[in-house]
Each structure stands twice: as C-alpha cells, then as structure tokens.
C-alpha positions in Angstrom: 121.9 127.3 111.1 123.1 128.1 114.5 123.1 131.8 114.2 120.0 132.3 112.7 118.2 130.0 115.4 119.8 132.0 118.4 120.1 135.9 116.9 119.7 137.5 120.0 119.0 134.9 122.6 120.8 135.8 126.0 120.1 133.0 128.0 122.0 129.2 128.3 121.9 127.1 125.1 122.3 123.6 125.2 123.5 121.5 122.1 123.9 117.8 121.7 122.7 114.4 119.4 123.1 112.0 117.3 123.3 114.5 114.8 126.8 116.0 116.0 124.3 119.6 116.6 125.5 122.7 117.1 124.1 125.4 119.1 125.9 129.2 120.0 124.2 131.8 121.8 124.9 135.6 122.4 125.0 136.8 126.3 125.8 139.6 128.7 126.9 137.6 131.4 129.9 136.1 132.2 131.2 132.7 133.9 130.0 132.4 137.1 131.4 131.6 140.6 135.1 133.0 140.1 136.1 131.4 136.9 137.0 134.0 134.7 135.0 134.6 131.0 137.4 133.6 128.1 138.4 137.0 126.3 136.2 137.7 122.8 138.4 136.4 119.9 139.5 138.7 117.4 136.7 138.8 114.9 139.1 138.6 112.2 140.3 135.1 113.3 137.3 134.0 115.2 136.7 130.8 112.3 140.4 129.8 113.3 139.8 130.1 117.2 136.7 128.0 117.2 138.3 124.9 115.1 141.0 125.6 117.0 138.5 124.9 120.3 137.1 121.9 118.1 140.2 120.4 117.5 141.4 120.6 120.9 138.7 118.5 122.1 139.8 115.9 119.8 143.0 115.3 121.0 142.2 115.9 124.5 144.2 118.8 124.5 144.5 120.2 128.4 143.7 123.9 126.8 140.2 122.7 125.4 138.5 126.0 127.0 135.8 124.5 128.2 136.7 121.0 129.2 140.1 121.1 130.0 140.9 117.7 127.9 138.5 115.7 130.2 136.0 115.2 127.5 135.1 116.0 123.4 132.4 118.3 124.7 131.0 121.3 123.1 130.3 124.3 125.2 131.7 128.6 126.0 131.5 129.9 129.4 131.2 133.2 128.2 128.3 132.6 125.4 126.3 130.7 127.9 126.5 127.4 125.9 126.1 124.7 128.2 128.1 121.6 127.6 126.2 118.4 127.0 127.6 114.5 127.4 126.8 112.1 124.6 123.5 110.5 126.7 120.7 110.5 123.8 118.7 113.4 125.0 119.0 113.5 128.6 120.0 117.3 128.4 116.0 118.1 127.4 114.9 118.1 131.0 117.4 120.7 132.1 116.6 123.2 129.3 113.0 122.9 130.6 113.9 123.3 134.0 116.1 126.6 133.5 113.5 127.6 131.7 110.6 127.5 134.4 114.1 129.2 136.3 114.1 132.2 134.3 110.3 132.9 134.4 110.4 132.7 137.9 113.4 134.6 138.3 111.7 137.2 135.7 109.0 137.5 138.2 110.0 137.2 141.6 114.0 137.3 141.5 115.7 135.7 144.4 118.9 133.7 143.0 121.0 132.0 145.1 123.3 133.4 148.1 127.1 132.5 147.0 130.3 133.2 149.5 131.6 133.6 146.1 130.7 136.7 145.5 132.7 138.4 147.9 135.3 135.6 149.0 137.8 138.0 150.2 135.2 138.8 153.0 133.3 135.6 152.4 129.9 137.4 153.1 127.0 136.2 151.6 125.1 138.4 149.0 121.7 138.4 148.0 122.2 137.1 144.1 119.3 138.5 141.8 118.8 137.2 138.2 121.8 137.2 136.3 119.3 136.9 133.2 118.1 139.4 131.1 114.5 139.5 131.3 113.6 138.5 127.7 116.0 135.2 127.7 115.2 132.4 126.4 116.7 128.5 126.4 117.3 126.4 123.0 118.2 122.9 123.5 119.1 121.1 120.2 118.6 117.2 119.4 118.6 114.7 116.7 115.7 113.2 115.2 115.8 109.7 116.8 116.4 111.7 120.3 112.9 112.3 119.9 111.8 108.3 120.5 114.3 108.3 123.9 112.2 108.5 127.3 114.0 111.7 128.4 112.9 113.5 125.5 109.4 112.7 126.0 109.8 113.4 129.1 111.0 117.0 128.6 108.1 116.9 125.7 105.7 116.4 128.6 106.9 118.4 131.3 107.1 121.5 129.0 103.0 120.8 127.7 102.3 119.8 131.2 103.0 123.0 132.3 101.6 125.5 129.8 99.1 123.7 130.2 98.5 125.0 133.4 99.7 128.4 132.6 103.2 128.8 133.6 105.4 129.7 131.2 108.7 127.6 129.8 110.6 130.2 127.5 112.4 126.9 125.6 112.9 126.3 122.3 113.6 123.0 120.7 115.5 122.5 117.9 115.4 119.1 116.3 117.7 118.3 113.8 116.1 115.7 111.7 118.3 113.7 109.2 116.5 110.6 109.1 118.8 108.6 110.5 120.2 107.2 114.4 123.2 106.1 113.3 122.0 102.9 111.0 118.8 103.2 112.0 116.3 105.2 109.6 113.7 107.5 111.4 109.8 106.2 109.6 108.7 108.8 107.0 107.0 111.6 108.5 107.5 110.0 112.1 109.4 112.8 113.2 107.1 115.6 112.5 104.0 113.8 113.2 105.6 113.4 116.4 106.7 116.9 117.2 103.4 118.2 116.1 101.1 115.9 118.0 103.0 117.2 121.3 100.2 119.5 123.1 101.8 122.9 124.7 104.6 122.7 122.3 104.3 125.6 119.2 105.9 123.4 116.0 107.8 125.4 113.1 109.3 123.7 110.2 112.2 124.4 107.9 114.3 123.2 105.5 117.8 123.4 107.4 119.7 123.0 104.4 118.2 126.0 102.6 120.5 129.0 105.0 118.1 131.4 103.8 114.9 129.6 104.4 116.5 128.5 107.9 117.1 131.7 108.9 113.7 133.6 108.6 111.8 130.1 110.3 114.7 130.4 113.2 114.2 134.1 113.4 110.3 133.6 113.9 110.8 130.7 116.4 112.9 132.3 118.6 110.9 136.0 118.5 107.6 133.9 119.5 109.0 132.1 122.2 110.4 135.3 123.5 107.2 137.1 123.2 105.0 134.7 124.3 107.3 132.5 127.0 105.6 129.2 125.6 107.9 126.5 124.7 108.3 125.4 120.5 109.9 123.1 118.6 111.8 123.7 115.7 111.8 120.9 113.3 114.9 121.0 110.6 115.5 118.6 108.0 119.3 118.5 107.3 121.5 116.4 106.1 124.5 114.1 107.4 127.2 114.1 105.4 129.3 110.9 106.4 128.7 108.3 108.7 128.0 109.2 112.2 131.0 108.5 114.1 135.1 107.6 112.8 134.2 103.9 112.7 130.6 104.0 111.3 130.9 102.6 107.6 127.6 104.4 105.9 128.2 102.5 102.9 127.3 98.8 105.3 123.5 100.8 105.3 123.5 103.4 102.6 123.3 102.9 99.1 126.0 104.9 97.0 123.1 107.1 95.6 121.9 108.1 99.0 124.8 109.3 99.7 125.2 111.5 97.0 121.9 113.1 96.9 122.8 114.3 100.3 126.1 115.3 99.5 124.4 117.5 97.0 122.7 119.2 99.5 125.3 120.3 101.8 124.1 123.6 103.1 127.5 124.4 102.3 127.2 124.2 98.7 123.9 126.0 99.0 125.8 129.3 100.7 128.2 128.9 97.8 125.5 129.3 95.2 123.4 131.7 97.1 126.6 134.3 97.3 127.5 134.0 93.5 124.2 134.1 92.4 124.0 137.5 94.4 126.9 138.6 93.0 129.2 138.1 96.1 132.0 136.1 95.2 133.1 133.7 91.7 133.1 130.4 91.9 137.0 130.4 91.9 137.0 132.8 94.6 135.3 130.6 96.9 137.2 127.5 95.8 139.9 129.2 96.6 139.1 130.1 100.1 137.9 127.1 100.6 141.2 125.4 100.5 142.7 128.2 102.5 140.6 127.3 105.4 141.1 123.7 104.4 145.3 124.4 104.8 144.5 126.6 107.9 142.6 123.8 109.4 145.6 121.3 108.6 148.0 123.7 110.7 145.9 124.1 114.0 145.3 120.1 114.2 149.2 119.8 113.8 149.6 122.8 116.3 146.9 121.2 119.0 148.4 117.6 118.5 151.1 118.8 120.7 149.5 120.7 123.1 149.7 119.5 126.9 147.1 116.8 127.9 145.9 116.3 131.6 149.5 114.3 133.2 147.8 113.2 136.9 145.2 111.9 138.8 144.7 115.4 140.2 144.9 117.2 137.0 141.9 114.9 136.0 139.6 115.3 138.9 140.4 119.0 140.5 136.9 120.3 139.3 135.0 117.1 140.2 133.4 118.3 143.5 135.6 120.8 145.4 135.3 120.3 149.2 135.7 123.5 151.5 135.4 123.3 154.5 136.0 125.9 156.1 134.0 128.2 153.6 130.8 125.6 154.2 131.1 125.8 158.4 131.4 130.1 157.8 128.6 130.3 155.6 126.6 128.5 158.5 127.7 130.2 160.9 127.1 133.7 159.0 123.4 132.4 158.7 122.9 131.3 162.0 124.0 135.2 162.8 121.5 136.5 160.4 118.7 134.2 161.7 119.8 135.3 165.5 120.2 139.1 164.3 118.7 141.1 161.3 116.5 138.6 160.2 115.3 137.1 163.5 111.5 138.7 163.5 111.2 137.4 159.8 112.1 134.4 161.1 109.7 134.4 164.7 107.1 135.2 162.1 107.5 132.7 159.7 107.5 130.1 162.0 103.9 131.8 163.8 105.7 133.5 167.0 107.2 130.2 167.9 110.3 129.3 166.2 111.4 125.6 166.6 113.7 125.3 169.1 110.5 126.4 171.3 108.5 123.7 170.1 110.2 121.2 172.5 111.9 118.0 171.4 110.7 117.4 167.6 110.6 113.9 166.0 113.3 113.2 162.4 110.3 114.7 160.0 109.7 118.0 162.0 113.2 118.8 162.5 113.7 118.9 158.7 110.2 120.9 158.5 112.1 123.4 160.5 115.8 123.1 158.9 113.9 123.5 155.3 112.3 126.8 156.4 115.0 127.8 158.2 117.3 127.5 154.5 114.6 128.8 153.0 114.6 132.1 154.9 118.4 132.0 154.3 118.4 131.6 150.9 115.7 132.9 148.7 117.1 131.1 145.5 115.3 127.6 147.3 112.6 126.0 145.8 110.5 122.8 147.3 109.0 121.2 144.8 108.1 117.5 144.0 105.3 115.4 144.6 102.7 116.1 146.8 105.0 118.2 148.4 102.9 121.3 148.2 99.2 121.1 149.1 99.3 117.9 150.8 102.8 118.6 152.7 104.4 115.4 151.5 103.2 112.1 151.8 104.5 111.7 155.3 104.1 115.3 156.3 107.5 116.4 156.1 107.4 119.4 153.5 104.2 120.1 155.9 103.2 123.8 156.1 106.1 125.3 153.5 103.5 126.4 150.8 101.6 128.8 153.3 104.8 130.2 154.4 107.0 130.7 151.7 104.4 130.7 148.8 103.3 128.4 145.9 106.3 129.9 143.7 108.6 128.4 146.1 107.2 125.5 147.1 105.1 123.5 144.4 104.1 120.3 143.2 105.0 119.1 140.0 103.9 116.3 137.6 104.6 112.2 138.6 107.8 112.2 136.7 111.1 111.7 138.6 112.9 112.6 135.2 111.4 115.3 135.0 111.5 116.6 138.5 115.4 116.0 138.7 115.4 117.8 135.3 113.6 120.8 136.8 116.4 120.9 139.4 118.7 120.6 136.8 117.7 123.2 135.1 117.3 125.7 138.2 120.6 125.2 139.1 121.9 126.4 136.2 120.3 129.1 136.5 120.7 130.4 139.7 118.5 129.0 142.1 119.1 126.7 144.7 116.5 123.8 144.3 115.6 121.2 146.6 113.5 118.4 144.9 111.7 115.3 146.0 111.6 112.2 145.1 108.9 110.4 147.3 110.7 107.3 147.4 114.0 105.9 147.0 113.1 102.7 144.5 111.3 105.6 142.3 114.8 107.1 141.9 115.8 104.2 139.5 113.3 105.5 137.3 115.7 109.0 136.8 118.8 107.8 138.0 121.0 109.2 134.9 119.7 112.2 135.7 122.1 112.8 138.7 125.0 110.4 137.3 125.1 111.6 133.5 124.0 115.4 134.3 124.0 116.8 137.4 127.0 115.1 138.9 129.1 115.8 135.6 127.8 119.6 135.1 131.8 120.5 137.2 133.9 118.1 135.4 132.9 118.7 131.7 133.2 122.7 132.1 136.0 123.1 134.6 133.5 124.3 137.2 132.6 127.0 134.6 128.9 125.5 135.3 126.9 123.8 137.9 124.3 123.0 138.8 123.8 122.8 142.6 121.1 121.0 144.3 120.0 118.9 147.7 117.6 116.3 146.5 115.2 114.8 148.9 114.7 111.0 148.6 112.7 109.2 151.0 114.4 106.0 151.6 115.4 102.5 152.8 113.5 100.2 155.0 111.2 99.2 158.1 108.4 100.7 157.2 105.5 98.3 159.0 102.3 97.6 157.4 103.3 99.1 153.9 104.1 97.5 150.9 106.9 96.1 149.4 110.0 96.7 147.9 108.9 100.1 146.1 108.4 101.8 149.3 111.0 99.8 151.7 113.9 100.1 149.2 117.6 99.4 150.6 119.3 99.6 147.5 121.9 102.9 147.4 124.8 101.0 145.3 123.4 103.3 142.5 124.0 106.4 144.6 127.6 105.4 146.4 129.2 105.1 142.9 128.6 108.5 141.7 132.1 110.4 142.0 131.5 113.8 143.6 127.8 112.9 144.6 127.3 113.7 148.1 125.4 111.4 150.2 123.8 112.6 154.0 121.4 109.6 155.9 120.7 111.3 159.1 118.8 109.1 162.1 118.5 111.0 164.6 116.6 114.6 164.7 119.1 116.6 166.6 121.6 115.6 163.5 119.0 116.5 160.9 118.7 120.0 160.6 122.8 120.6 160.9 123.2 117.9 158.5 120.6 119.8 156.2 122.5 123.2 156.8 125.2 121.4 155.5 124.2 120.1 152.3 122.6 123.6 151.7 125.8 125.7 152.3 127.6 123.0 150.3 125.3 123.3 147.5 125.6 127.2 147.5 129.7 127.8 148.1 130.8 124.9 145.7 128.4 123.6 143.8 127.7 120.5 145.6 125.3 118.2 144.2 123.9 116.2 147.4 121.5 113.1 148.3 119.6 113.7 151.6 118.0 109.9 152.1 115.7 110.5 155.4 115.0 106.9 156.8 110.9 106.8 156.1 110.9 104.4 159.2 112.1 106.5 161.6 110.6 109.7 160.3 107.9 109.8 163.1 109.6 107.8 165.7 109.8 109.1 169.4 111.2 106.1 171.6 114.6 104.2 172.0 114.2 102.2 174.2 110.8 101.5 175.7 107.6 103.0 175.0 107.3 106.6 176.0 110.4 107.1 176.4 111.2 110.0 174.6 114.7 109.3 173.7 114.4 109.4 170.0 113.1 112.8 169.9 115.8 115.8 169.7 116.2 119.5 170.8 116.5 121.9 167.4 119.2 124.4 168.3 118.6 127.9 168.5 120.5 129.8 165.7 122.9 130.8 168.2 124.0 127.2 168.7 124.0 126.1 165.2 127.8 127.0 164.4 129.0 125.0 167.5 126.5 121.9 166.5 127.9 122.1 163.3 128.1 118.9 161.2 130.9 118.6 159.0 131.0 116.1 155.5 132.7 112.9 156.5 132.4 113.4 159.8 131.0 110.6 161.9 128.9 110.2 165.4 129.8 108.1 168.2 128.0 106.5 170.9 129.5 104.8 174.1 127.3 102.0 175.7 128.6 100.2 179.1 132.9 100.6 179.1 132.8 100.8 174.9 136.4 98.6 175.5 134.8 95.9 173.3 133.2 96.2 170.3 132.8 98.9 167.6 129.5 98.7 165.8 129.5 101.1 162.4 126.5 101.6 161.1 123.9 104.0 159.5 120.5 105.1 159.2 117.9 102.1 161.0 120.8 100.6 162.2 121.5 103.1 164.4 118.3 102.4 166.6 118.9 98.9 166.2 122.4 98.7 167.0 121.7 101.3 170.3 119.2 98.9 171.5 121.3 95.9 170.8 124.3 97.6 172.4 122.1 97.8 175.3 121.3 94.3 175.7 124.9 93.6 175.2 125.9 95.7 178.4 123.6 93.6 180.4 126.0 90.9 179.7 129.0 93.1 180.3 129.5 93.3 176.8 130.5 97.4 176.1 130.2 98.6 172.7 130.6 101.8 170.5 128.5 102.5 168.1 129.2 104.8 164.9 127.1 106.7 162.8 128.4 107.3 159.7 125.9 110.0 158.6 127.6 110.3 155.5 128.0 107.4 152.9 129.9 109.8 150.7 132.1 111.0 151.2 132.5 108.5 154.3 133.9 109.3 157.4 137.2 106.9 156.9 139.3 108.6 159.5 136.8 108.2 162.1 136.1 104.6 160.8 139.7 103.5 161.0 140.2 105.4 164.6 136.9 103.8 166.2 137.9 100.0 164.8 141.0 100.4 166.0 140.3 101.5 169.6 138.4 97.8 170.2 139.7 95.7 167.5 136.9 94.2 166.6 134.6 95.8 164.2 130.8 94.9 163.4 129.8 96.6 159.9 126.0 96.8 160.5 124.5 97.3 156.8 120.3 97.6 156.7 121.2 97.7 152.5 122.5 94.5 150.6 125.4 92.1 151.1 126.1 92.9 147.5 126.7 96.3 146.1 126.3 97.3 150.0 127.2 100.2 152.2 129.4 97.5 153.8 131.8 96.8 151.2 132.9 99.7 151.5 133.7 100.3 154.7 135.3 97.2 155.0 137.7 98.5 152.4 138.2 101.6 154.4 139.6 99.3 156.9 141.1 97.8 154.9 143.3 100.5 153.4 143.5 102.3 156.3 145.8 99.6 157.7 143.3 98.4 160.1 144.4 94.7 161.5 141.6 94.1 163.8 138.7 91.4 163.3 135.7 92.3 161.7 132.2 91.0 160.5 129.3 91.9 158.6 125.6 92.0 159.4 123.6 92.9 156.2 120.5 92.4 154.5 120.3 89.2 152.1 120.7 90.1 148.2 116.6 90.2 147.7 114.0 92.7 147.3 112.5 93.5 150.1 108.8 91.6 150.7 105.4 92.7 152.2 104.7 91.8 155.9 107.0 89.3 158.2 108.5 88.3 155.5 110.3 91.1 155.8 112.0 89.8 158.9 113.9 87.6 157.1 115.8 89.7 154.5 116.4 92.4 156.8 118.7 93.1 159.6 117.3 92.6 162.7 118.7 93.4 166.6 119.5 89.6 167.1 121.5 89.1 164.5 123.5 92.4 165.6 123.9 90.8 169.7 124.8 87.7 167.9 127.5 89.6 165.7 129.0 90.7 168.4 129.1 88.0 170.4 130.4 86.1 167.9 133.1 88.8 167.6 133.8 88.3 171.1 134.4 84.2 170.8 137.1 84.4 168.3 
C-alpha cells in the first residue's frame, strides 16, 4: 500500500502504530545539517537493502542507517521518512504542524538561519524552503490510535484550522485491522469516527485489495495536493500474527479468525492478480518466493554479527550536541548584523527607538525586545500560542509582536498544549524556527510527552539526521499574589530536569534575559537544541530589590554592539557578593534570587557575608561553578522555590556531591504540596526567613 498512498509526495512522511505501518515517500532533498543523504540502492537489489535496514534494527545493529542501533525505528534521511517512537499516536501533532510549516513556507518562505550551511566560514545564510511547493505530509496510524488523546488532538487541530481557512496539506492514513493488540475496535467505530471529524476529507479503501488501494491512495493524495486541506484515509487491512513476539493471538482469536485473515493477505491477492493477468505461474512465484525467503535467511545471519553501539559515548553522541563556540559566533555575527546592515530595519521595527533607548526595562519587556530582536535575525521564527497574538500574552510579554512582524509570524492558536507543542514539532522539521507558548507551567503536564517522547528524541532516533529545533516559552513557578492556585503558581519542574538533552534557561533578572534568550535561539538554530525558557510570572513586572522605588530590579538591554561581550553561555552561572562573601554560598534560581539578595542583605547587617549564585540554567547546570562557589565558603545553602522531592535541589546537592565537595550544606525548599490560594501560600513556600535562618544555622555548626 505504501507506494500507491505516497506516488509522488515530496514532503516528510511519518509512519508508526499498533499496526506495525509502513509509510515511504519520494523527495528531492537531502539530509539536512551536514549529515550526508544515504546513496540510492541499486534498484536491482533494493528488496535486499531494505530488509537488510529492517533487520538491522532488530538486532540493534550499529549500521541501522537511520538509528544507528539506538532504537527498532523506521525511518530514510534521504526519502524524507521521519522516524517515529512506539507512543500510540503522539507523532499526529507533528505531521499537522509541518504541515501548517509548508503552507507558510509555500507562501512567505523564510526558513531558518543555520551556521551549518557554510561551517567552514560559519556565516549565517538566509535558508528558504527546502520543500517543493506542491508537498504534502502523510502520517500513518492504527485503528485504535484513533481513541488516544493525541490523535484527537491532531484530529482537532487540523479541522480547527480549515476551519478558519488556513490550509494543512496532511494526509492521514489509518490502518484499520480491528484490533489494539487484544483489544477489538467496535464495528464501524473507526469509520464513524474518522468521518464525523469536521475539516478532515474521509476516503475509504479496502487495503488488502492492491489494486483497489492504489486508485483510493492515488486520489487521496492528488486532493490533498490540490486543495491543501487535510484527509484521512481509512484502510481496512489485515494483521497477520499477533502484534508483537510474545503476543499469543490464539489467548483472543479463535482459529477461524485467524484463517480468514490469513486468506486475505494482500500478498496472496498480488499473487493472483499477476497470474490472472498473465504475469507469472503459480510455480514461478512459489518459487521466488522462497528465494526471497532464503535471501532473507542470509542477511539476518549477516546483520547478527554486525557491530552494536560498545560505549556510553557511542550511545549518546547525537543526543544534544553542545557547541559552544559555534552558539557564542552566531551571536555575535547577529549582534553585527543588527549594529550594521540591518540596523535601520531594526530602528524601524522597534518605532525609531530601539530598546536599549528605552531606559532600564522590567523581566517581561526585556524579552519583548530579545523576541523581536531574534525575530529580525531569523526569519524562520514564529510566536504563536495562546493569546499571544491579539491580546500580547496574558501578562503582556508577546506585547506588540503581531503589528511588527505580522499575523503569519506571530499567531494564536487553539487551547490545546498538545497541539501547540505539536505545531512546533512539526515546524521544526520543517525548517522554521518556532517559539511556542505555553501560558502556564502546570498546563505543561497536559502535553508533556510531547517534548520527552518527540521533540527531545527527534536527534537520538535519526543520528541527528532530523530535528526539530525549538525554544518553548512556559510561564512558570510561583509568587504570584492575589491569583489562584496551584495551576497558575506551579513549582513543579522534576518533569522537565529529567529530560536528557532538554535544555532548561530560568532567568531572574532582565539584564540576563535577553542574552539568555539569544542563547537558546542560536542554540536552537546551529545544533538543533530543543530548550525550555521558564520566565518567573512573579517577577515578570517587578522593578524594586530592595525598597520601594528603588529601581534595582530593572536592567539596561545592551546595545547590539555589547551583546557578544554580555554573552551568556549554557551552564554558566551568576554570582553575587553581599558584605566580605567569606561566609556563606547561597545557590539558587529564579524567585530565589530576589529572595536570597534581600536575605543576604539582612545577613550583612549581622556581619554575616554571603554569595549568592544564580544558576540560570537547570540543565544543563552550571556544576563547575557550583562546586567552585561551595568550596570558596564551605558552607552551601541550596535555596529551592520547587519541591523537596523531585526538586532542583537534589540535584545540585549531587553535584556537590560528585564534585568532591566536603563542605557543609543545607536545604531550603518548598514542602511536597501543591501550592494553595492566598497566605496559605506562605507556608509551603520558601520565604526570606527561612533563608537568614539557613544560614545562620549554617554558621552554628
């Protein structure tokens, strides 16, 4: 079925399910971002070369082309077939958002700026569409995929949209064989399902008929191509044994079941179809049959012995690259633009008075200004999210983008965190560079597999063949006076910090911001990075430190001319001295860092002189400048505003730990509860006496 659905289609395809689907595609392009295309097999032998790929990814051979051994994935770098983990449908939400990506790169172009595209010189380029225009997604899926939340999420989203009147150029293949695993799918569920979607165009075949399957494939994908709506096409197939090594069929299937469905093996019907067109005999295709069966036999024997992964290393080389050196040149190469060729775009799209005029800003202006300052950088960004557009974010942060930059740039989507993480997703792939919202961090939980199962993977499971780079939003953790509750004064990141290769930037203050921002946006475009910005809601408008109207939370936004020297590395901390700093080190983050400054203050009253850290980043953390700071007063207070458990704490108690650090140390966290509405919220949360009294208590031992 897989050729007939894709004849022609030029564009990623993405295939995965309970079914064990298949999906190929046909396309111009090759692997981006330096890893070379595989070479076209011979067409003579090309049946041998893709078991042989098959077969490698059983045995977790180390030559699997597109996995490398890491994972049984299926996937080509060169045919644009995306690989997909074995998460019931969570792939859907991507296909749709590469496919809002290729109509808007269709008609406005603007990919991403890469270093990679000349990394001899390590200039950026301006990176059009590497899309044909007529391309088009198919995303394939099993029939009980279709009751999973992510798949009606991607439903939605996709309606949602042409229903509005932008165009999603997907095409969804569901490959219905009435079962999920032991469980049967209801008669008729499927297709009552599929065709009750609005926005979606629903063609039906019978995918065990090739011939049938073909000419309902061939019209699926020429209407999505000519119209750039999404469809679903709905196959019923067959599953011939059980769905997995250890699945017994028999334990669920009765014996005649299973041989009315072995009697329809599309396989058998091929067979018939070419003698009764006077192909091939009967014995002639017998015969080849156990030809391919012996050939078969050979390459399992020959991949058996093929090298697996043999080190640490090996195994997680294309998990998140780090370079650092590429990520401070391409900020310092824009900071050059923004100061040179582009600096009356740039006096013009900030109204004749670019930031760094504006006086000292608060947290939520200075990333107003660092997000129009990347987006005039790189014209593969997109704002999107909700109430990001119109509105300007729910705390006026995204303020202003949509006149500037335009509402294909900067757009609200539906109240879906799936599917706005999908959307990013999607883009990525794609070529964009998309910067998504999530309006609040405890609404994150909602979509959370979205970074851990896709994004964060997208490296590891193609050998950095694909990624999809983002900087995703959140507004986050606690403090927030006079509104409510846990939902919108979350402290829980434990779901973030345990992503491998996620990167994670809290920045407190406003003058570390916007370089923090530059960061993650370099990051995003030279490796691939997939990074967490979570901007403490609490101190977003905050202006004083220590006393009213004193200004001394407010920060100076550096002219482009300063932003390579102001630089802010990954991992790379901020330290305060208050008093001698001989007595206590104070690590800390986010609304700790006010906290622990003021409480540092009213410790060098008593003589009492601290240090306080900023970790800025909680992954990957700052360990070197963790271990050197504890070690220069020996005694370490770990101020954690998240939980006691499954904190920010733990683990930089461990990094003292195995960075040989001897010292004492204590913790001041917030109690393992949610976080209530009003005072009560005083007594959960860390607060500056319990931070004096830390320290003091430090000081006793």
């Amino acid at each position: 079925m897989a050729p007939a659905v894709v004849a022609g289609v030029e564009v990623a395809v993405e295939a995965a399910g309970e079914t064990g689907a298949r999906a190929n595609a046909e396309t111009a392009g090759a692997a981006e971002d330096g890893v070379p295309a595989l070479p076209a097999p011979d067409p003579d032998d090309a049946y041998a070369e893709a078991a042989r790929d098959v077969l490698r990814g059983m045995v977790a051979s180390a030559r699997e082309p597109i996995a490398g051994g890491r994972h049984k994935v299926l996937g080509r770098a060169d045919l644009a077939v995306i690989p997909t983990t074995s998460t019931i449908a969570s792939h859907l939400p991507r296909a749709v958002g590469m496919g809002l990506a290729l109509e808007r790169l269709r008609r406005v172009g603007g990919g991403r700026r890469t270093a990679e595209a000349a990394p001899e010189a390590g200039e950026e380029a301006a990176a059009g569409s590497p899309w044909p225009p007529d391309a088009i997604v198919v995303c394939s899926f099993g029939d009980a995929s279709v009751n999973h939340a992510t798949a009606t999420a991607a439903f939605n989203t996709a309606g949602w949209y042409d229903h509005t009147g932008l165009r999603i150029p997907v095409l969804f293949v569901c490959e219905d064989n009435g079962l999920g695993i032991s469980v049967r799918s209801p008669q008729g569920w499927v297709e009552a399902t599929l065709r009750a979607r609005p926005g979606l165009r629903y063609f039906a075949a019978d995918g065990t008929d090739p011939v049938e399957a073909y000419r309902v494939a061939e019209q699926a994908a020429a209407w999505v191509r000519r119209h750039r709506r999404p469809a679903v096409l709905h196959l019923t197939t067959v599953r011939l044994m059980g769905h997995a090594g250890a699945d017994a069929e028999t334990a669920y299937r009765s014996p005649a079941e299973i041989a009315a469905d072995a009697a329809r093996d599309p396989l058998l019907a091929t067979a018939r179809r070419l003698v009764a067109a006077g192909y091939a005999t009967g014995e002639e295709l017998l015969a080849r049959y156990d030809e391919r069966g012996w050939q078969i036999r050979r390459i399992a024997e020959e991949v058996l012995d093929e090298p697996k992964l043999s080190s640490p290393a090996e195994v997680v080389a294309e998990l998140a690259p780090r370079r650092p050196a590429r990520i401070a040149r391409a900020v310092a190469d824009a900071a050059a633009r923004a100061a040179g060729p582009n600096a009356g775009a740039r006096a013009e799209a900030f109204g004749g008075k670019p930031p760094e005029l504006a006086g000292p800003l608060t947290l939520a202006q200075s990333i107003n200004a660092a997000l129009a300052d990347g987006m005039l950088e790189h014209p593969g960004i997109a704002v999107f999210g909700e109430d990001v557009a119109a509105k300007g974010g729910v705390y006026g942060v995204t303020k202003g983008l949509r006149d500037r930059f335009g509402a294909a740039r900067v757009f609200d989507t539906l109240l879906d965190e799936t599917s706005i993480l999908g959307l990013a997703l999607g883009a990525g792939v794609a070529g964009m560079l998309p910067v998504p919202e999530i309006q609040y961090l405890a609404y994150l939980h909602n979509a959370e597999d979205q970074l851990r199962g896709e994004a964060a993977t997208m490296r590891f499971f193609s050998r950095g063949a694909f990624r999809n780079p983002m900087v995703v939003r959140v507004a986050g953790l606690a403090y927030q006076e006079g509104f409510g509750g846990h939902f919108h004064n979350d402290n829980s990141v434990a779901v973030l910090r345990d992503v491998p290769g996620l990167v994670i930037a809290v920045p407190a203050r406003p003058d570390d911001a916007a370089p923090m921002l530059r960061t993650c946006l370099a990051a995003a475009a030279v490796d691939g990075s997939v990074c967490v910005f979570l901007e403490p809601i609490a101190l977003y408008h905050t202006r004083d430190l220590y006393a009213d109207g004193d200004g001394e939370w407010l920060g100076e936004y550096a002219e482009p001319g300063a932003w390579a020297a102001r630089h802010v590395p990954m991992g790379r901390a901020r330290v305060y001295g208050v008093g001698s700093a001989e007595d206590v080190t104070i690590i800390t983050f986010g609304n700790g860092v006010r906290m622990s400054l003021r409480a540092a203050a009213t410790l060098a009253d008593e003589g009492i002189g601290c240090r306080v850290v900023d970790l800025r980043w909680l992954a990957p953390l700052p360990v070197a400048d963790i271990v050197r700071e504890a070690s220069a007063t020996g005694r370490v207070l770990v101020v954690d505003e998240t939980r006691r458990s499954g904190g920010v704490g733990e683990g930089v108690i461990a990094a003292l730990v195995d960075g040989g650090y001897v010292g004492a140390a204590r913790r001041v966290a917030g109690l393992d509860s949610f976080v209530p509405l009003g005072p009560a919220a005083g007594h959960v949360l860390v607060s500056e006496e319990a931070i004096t009294q830390g320290a003091r208590t430090l000081l006793a031992r």
